[in-house]
C-alpha positions in Angstrom: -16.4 26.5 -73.2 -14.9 25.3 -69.9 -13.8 21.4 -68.8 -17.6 21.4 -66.5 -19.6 21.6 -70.0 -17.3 19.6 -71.6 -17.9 16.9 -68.4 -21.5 17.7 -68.7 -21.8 16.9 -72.4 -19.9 13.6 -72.5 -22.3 12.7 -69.4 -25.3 13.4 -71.5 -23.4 11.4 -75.1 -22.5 8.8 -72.8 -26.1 8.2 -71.5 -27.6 8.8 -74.8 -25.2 6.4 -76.5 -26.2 3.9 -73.7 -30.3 4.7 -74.3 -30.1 4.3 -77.9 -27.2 1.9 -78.7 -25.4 4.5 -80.7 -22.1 4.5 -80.9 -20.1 6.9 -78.6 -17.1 7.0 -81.1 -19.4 8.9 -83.5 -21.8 10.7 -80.9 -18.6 12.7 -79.4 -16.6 14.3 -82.3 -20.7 14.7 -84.0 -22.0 16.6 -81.1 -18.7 18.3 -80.8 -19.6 19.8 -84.2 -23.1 21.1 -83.5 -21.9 22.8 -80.6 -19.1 24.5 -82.6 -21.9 25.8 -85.3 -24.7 26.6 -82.6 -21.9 28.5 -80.9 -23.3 32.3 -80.0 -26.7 31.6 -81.8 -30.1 30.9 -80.6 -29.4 27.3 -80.4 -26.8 27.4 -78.2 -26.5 24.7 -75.4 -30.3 22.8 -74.8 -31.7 23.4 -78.3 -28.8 21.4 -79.5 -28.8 18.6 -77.3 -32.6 18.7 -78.0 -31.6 18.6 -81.8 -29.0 16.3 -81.5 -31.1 13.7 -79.6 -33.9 13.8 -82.0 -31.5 12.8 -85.3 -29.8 10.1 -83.3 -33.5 8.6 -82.5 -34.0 9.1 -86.1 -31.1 7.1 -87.0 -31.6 4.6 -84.5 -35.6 3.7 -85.8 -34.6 4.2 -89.4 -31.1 1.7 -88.9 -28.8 4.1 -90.1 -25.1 3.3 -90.2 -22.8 5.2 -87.8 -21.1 6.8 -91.4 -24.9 7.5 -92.3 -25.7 8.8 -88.9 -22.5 11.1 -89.1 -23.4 12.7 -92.6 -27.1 13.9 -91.1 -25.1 15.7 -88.4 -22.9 17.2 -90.3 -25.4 18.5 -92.6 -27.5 19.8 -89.6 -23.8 21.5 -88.7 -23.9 22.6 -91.8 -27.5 24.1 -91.2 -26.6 25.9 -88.4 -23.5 27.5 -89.5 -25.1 29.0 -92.3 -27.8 30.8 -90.2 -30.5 29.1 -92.8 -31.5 26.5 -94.3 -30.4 25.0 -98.1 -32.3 23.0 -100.5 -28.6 21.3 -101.0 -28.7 20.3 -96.9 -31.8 19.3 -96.8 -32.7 17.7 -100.0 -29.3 16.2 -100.5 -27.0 15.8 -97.4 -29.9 15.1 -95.0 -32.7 13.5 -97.3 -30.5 10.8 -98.5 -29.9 9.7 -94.9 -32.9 10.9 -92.8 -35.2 9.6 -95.1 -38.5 11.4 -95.5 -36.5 14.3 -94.4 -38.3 16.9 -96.6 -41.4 15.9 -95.8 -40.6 16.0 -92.2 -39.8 19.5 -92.6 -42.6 20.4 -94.0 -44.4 19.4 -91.6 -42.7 21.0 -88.9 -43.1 24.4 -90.2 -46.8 23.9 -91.2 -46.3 24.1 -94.9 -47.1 22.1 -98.4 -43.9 20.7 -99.7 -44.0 23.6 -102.2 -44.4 25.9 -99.8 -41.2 24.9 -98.0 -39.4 24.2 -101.3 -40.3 28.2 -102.3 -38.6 29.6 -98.7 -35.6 27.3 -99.6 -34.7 29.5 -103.3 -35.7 32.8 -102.0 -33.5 32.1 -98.4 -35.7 32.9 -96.0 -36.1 29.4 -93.6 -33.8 30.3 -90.7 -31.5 27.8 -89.2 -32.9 28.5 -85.3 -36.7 28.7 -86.1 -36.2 25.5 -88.5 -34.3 22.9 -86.6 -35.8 23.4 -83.1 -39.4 22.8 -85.1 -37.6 20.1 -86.9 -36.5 18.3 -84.1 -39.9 18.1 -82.5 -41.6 17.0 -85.3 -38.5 14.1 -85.9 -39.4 12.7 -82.6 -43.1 12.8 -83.2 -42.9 10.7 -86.2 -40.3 8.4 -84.6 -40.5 8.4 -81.1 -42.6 5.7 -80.3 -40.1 3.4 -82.1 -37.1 4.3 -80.6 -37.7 1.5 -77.7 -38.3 -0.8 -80.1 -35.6 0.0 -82.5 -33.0 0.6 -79.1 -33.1 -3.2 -78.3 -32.1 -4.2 -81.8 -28.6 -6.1 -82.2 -27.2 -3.3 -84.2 -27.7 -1.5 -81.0 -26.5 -4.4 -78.8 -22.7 -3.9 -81.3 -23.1 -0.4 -80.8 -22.9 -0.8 -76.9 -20.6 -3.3 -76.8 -18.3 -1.0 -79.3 -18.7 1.8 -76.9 -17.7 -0.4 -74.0 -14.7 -1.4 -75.6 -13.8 2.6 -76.3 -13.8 3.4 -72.9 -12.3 0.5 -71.7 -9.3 1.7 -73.9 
């Protein structure tokens, strides 16, 4: 929206790609997409930094790739443009990255797997009710591993890769 936000959010990917050992070259054009699809909706600026942190801890404890790690954002992109949620998003794009991904969501909005899988025919899980829920309970379940998982030589590569970017 103006060249202060975009300085504020590659502050924010650059100290998040430092904390988690992600790699910036994905973080940037990723986050650039979520902001795109949040654009005007409820989810607008915090909510998807707050999203957005929460999937790359995901990644980070569960070892995705950085190709992995791109596909989950895109499918919470995906999520967000829509305006609700999709048994093709969830159970396909994001559950074959983020793995226990339906479950997780399940969770977050306090129903039984069936429960959640009825909402996803009949259309009515919204986008910014779901992912902010969704988010919290992904760092929940992963949080206390990201420290752990942050200090592993994938991330060590990751850093150094970033280095390297901006050193370019």
């Amino acid at each position: 929206g103006s060249e202060k936000a975009a300085a504020e959010a590659m502050k924010f990917l650059r100290a998040e790609s430092e904390r988690l050992g992600t790699s910036l070259e994905v973080n940037v054009p990723s986050f650039a997409k979520l902001a795109a699809s949040a654009k005007g909706s409820t989810l607008e600026g915090e909510k998807v930094r707050d999203i957005f942190t929460a999937i790359s801890e995901a990644g980070v404890v569960l070892r995705l790739s950085n190709d992995q790690l791109s596909g989950a954002f895109t499918a919470i992109g995906q999520v967000m443009s829509k305006g609700k949620v999709q048994a093709e998003e969830l159970r396909g794009q994001l559950g074959e990255r983020l793995f226990g991904a339906f479950n997780l969501a399940a969770g977050a909005m306090g129903l039984t797997t069936a429960e959640l899988d009825k909402m996803l025919s009949t259309g009515t899980l919204l986008a910014d009710e779901f992912l902010p829920k969704f988010a919290d309970e992904i760092r929940n379940s992963f949080g206390k591993d990201v420290p752990e998982a942050a200090a592993s030589a994938a991330a060590a590569f990751n850093r150094l890769d970033t280095a390297i970017l901006e050193l370019k």
